[in-house]
N, C-alpha and C positions, 0 to 999 in steps of 0.2 A: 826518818826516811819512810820512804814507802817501797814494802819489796815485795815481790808476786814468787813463789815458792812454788816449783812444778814438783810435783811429786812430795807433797808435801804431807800425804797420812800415811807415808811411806816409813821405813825405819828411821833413817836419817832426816828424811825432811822433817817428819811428825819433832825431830829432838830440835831440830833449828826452831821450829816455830814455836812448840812452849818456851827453849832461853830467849826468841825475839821479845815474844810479851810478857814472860815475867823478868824480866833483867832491862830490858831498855824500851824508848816510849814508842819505837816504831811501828807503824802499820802493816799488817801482813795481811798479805792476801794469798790463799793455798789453790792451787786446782790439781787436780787428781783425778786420773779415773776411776780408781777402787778394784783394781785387780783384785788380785786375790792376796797380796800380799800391802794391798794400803786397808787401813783400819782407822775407822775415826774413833773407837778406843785410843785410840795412842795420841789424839786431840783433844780427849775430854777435858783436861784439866784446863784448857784453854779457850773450847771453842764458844765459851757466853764473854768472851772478854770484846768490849765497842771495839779493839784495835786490830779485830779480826774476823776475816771472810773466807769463806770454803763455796769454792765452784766446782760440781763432778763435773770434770771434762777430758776427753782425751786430749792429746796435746798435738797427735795429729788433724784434727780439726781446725781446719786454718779461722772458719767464720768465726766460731766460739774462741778463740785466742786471741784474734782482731779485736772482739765484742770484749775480752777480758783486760786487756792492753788500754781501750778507747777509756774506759769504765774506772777500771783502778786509778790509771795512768799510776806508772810505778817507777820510782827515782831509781830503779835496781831489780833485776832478773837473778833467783837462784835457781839456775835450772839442775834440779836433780832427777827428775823422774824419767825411770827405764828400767827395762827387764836388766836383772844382776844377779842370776843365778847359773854357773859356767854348768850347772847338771842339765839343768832346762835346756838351755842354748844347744846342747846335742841333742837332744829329743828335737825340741822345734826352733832350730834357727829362724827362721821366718818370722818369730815375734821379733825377736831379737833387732833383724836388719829394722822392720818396720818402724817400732818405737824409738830405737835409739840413733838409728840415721835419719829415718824419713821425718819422726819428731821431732827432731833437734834440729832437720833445715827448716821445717816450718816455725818452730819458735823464731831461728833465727830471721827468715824474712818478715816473720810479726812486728820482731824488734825494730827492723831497718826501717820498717814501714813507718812507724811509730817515732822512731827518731826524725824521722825528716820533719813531722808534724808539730816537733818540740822549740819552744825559743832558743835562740844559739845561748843562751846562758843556763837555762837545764837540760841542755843535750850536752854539756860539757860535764855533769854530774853523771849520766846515765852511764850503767855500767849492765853488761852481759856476762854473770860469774857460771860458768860451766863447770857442773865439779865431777871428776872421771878419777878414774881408777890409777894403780900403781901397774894392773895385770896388762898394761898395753902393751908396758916395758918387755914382757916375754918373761923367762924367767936366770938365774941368777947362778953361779956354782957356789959351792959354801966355801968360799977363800976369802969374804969378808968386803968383797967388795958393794956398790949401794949404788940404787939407782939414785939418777941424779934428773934435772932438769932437761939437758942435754942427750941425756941416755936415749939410743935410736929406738924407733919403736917395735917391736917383734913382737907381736901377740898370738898367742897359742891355740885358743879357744874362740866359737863363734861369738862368745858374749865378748872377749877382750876384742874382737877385731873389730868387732862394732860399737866399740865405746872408742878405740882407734880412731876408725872412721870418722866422728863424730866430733873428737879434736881435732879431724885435721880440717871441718866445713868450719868450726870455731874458727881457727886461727885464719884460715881463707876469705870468711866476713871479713874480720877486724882487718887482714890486710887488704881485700880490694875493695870493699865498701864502708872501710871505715868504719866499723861499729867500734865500739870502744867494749872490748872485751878482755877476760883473764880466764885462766884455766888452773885449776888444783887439779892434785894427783895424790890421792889417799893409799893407804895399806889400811887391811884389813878391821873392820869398826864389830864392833863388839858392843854390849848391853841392854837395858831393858828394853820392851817393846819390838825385840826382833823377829821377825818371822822363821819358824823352825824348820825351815828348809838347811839355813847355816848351821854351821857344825856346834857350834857355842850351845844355843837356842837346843838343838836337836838334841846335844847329847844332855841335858840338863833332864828334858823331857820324859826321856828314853829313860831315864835313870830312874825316875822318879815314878814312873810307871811300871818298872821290872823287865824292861825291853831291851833285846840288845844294844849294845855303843858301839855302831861300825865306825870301822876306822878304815880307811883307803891305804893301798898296798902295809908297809909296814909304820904307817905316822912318821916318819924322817922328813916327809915335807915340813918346810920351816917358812911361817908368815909374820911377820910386825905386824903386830895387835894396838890398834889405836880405840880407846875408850870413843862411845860417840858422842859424849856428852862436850869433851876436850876437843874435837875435831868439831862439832856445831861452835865452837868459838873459835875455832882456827879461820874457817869458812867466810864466818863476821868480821874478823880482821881483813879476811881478804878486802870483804867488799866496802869494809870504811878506811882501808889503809892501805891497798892493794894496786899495784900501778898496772894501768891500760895495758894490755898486751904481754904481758907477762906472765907466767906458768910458775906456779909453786906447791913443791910435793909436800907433803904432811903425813907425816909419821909417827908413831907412838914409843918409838925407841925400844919397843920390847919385842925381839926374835926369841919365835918358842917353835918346837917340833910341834905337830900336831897331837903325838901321843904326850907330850909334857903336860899342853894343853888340859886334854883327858883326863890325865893322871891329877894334874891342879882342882878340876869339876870333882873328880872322885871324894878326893880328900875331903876339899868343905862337906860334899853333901853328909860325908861320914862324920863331919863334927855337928855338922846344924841340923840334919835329917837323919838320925843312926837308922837302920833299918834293926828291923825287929828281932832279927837271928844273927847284930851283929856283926853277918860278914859284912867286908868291902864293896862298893859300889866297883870297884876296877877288877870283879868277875864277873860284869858283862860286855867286860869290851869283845870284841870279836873284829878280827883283819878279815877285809875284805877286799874282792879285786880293786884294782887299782880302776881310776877312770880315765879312758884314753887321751891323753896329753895333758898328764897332769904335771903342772910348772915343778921345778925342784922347790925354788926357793926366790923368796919376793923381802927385800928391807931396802928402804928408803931413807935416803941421805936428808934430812928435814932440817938444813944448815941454814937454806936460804932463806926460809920463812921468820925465822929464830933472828938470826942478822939484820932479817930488814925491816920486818912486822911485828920484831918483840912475842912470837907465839911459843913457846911450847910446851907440851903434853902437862897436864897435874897429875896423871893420874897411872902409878905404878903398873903391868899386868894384876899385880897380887891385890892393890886393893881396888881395880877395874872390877876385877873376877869376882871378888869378895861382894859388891854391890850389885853385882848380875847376880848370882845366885841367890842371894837374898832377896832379888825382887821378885824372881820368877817365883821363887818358895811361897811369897807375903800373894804374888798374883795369880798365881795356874791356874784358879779355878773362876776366875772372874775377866779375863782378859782374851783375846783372839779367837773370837766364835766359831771361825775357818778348824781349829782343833779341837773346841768345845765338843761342835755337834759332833764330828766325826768326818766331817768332808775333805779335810786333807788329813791322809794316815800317817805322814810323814816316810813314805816309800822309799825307796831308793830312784833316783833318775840318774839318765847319762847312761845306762846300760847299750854297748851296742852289739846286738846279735848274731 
C-alpha cells in the first residue's frame, strides 16, 4: 500500500512510520509541520529508506495537501496530526480549533476531491483512518465501567472538544459524501520518542535532573496506558482489516492512578539510575493544584477491535514502562533538541489565574 501519515514526526506518527518500513513493504509518505513537538529525530532510523517521503507542511494548507494527494496518490489516509496537549488547549485554544477542526475538514475535502479523480476499482480500496482520542468520551466514575464505541460524547477540555468536533466532520464525510472512512479511539500512549510535555516523558526528565515530579491534585486520577508501539499496530490493522465507517477503541488494558504511575518511574530509576546519596527518586514528587476540568477517570472497553480485527495490546504497563525508561536513560542526551538547548523548560501550562 501506499499511505500518507499527517503528523507523522509526531510521537505516534513518527512510531507508525518506522513499524510501516521496517515490518512491511508499504510506502509512506509523512507530512508534518514541525511544531514544536514533531521531531525528525524520531524519523531517523527511517528516513534514507526508498519507501519513504517527508513533506513539511501544515495540513491546513489546502494547495500543498492537494499537491501532496496529486503526487503520492495514496491507497490510505493516516490522519494523526494535531495539537494533544489538554495544558496547552487552556492556555491557547485557538490552535487547537485551528488544527484539529479546520485541518481535519481540509484533509477531509483533499480526500473527497481526490477520490472522485480515482478509477471506481481504487476508490473502492481508498480508506480515511482518523485516529482521535478516548478523552471525547468525558470522563468515567471508578465503578468499573469502560467506554465503549457507543459511549455518548462528553468532552471536558478545549483539546477533547476539538478532537470531538473533528469525529463528528469524519463520520459526516463518510455519510454525506461518501468517503469511505473509520475512526479509532485510543487511551493514553506512552514510550519512546515522546515529547516531555506528557506526564510519563516529564517525570522521567524531572527525575533525572533533580527537579521536582508535580503530580496534579492528589494522583487518584486514573488513565489506560496503551504502549505506542502496540497501538501503531492496532492502527495498521485498522487500516488493512478495518470496515468503512466504523469506529474502534484501543486500549491497553492497564488502569493505573497517576501517582502508581510515578511511583512505577521511581522505582526502575532507583534500580537502573541509583542516585549517589541512595535516596529514592519518589522524594521529589510534590502535589500540585489540580488543573481545571480534570477528567476522574478514562478505561476503554477494546473488545471490538480484539473480536473483529484479531488485535490486542503485547505489551504489560510493567514491561511498556520498563522499555521507556530504559530508552529515555540509553537517549537524553542525544535525542529532542526543543530540551537539549533549553527552549522548552518543561513548565507548567493550563494555569488559570
Amino acid at each position: 500500500m501506499k499511505i500518507l501519515i499527517t503528523g507523522g514526526a509526531g510521537f505516534i506518527g513518527s512510531a507508525v512510520a518506522r513499524m510501516l518500513i521496517n515490518e512491511t513493504d508499504d510506502e509512506v509518505c509523512v507530512i508534518d509541520k514541525m511544531t514544536y513537538a514533531g521531531n525528525l529525530e524520531s524519523l531517523a532510523p527511517v528516513i534514507k529508506s526508498p519507501n519513504f517521503s517527508f513533506k513539511q507542511l501544515d495540513i491546513c494548507d489546502r494547495l500543498g495537501v492537494d499537491a501532496v494527494f496529486n503526487e503520492f496518490k495514496p491507497d490510505a489516509v493516516m490522519h494523526l496530526a494535531a495539537e494533544s496537549h489538554v495544558d496547552r488547549s487552556i492556555d491557547s485554544p485557538g490552535e487547537f480549533i485551528n488544527t484539529n477542526i479546520t485541518g481535519t475538514y481540509v484533509m477531509l475535502e483533499a480526500a473527497r476531491k481526490y477520490l472522485t479523480g480515482l478509477s471506481s476499482e481504487n476508490a473502492k480500496k481508498f480508506l480515511f483512518h482518523h485516529v482521535s482520542t478516548d478523552e471525547v468520551y468525558g470522563d468515567l466514575d471508578d465503578d468499573g465501567s469502560l467506554f465503549r464505541e457507543d459511549t455518548s460524547y462528553a468532552p471536558s477540555s478545549p483539546y477533547s472538544a476539538s478532537k470531538a468536533a473533528s469525529d463528528h466532520l469524519v463520520r459526516a464525510w463518510g455519510r454525506t459524501f461518501n468517503l469511505p472512512i473509520v475512526i479509532t479511539n485510543c487511551s493514553n500512549n506512552y514510550g519512546p520518542c515522546q515529547f516531555p510535555e506528557k506526564l510519563i516523558p516529564l517525570i522521567i526528565l524531572n527525575a533525572l535532573d533533580g527537579k521536582t515530579l508535580p503530580i496534579y491534585g492528589n494522583g487518584s486520577q486514573i488513565r489506560d496506558w496503551l504502549f505506542v508501539e502496540d497501538h501503531a499496530k492496532a492502527i495498521y490493522r485498522v487500516v488493512r482489516k478495518g470496515i468503512a465507517g466504523e469506529t474502534y477503541n484501543i486500549g491497553g488494558h492497564n488502569e493505573k492512578k497517576n501517582i502508581e504511575v510515578v511511583h512505577a518511574i521511581c522505582d526502575l530509576l532507583d534500580e537502573l539510575q541509583p542516585k549517589e546519596d541512595k535516596t529514592s527518586y519518589r522524594q521529589q514528587i510534590s502535589f500540585v493544584t489540580d488543573r481545571p476540568g480534570h477528567d476522574l477517570r478514562y478505561a476503554i472497553d477494546a473488545g471490538k477491535i480484539e473480536r473483529e480485527l484479531g488485535w490486542k495490546p503485547q505489551e504489560t504497563f510493567e514491561s511498556g514502562i520498563h522499555k521507556t525508561v530504559l530508552w529515555y536513560l540509553e537517549n537524553r542526551d542525544g535525542w529532542c533538541k526543543r530540551v537539549l538547548d533549553g527552549s522548552y523548560k518543561r513548565e507548567r501550562l493550563g494555569v488559570i489565574s
